[in-house]
C-alpha positions, 0 to 999 in steps of 0.5 A: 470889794464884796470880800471887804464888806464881808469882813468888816461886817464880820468883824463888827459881828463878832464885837456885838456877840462878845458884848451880848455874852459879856453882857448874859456873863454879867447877868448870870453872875448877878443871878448866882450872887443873888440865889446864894445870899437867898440860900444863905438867908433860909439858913439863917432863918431869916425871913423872905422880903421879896415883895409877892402874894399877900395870900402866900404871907404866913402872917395873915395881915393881909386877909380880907375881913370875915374870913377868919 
């Protein structure tokens, strides 16, 4: 009996490993499409709209008064 536990515990196992790597698939698939369409932009000449550190905007709008 402890042979068919095994079994079906196995099986279960191999199901949640095929969903996780589906699922890491997907991501990576995600990242990649993502990556290229930035590369694309930089090409392009377009600018960066990802939201990050004011201080690293090349604009200077976000400068706090006096340090000019």
């Amino acid at each position: 009996m402890a042979g068919d536990e095994g079994t079906a515990k196995g099986g279960a196992g191999r199901d949640a490993k095929a969903e996780r790597e589906r699922r890491l698939a997907e991501a990576l698939r995600e990242n990649l499409m993502k990556r290229k369409a930035q590369a694309r932009g930089r090409r392009a000449g377009e600018v960066d709209q990802r939201a990050g550190l004011a201080a690293a905007r090349q604009d200077g709008g976000d400068k706090p008064a006096g340090s000019e």
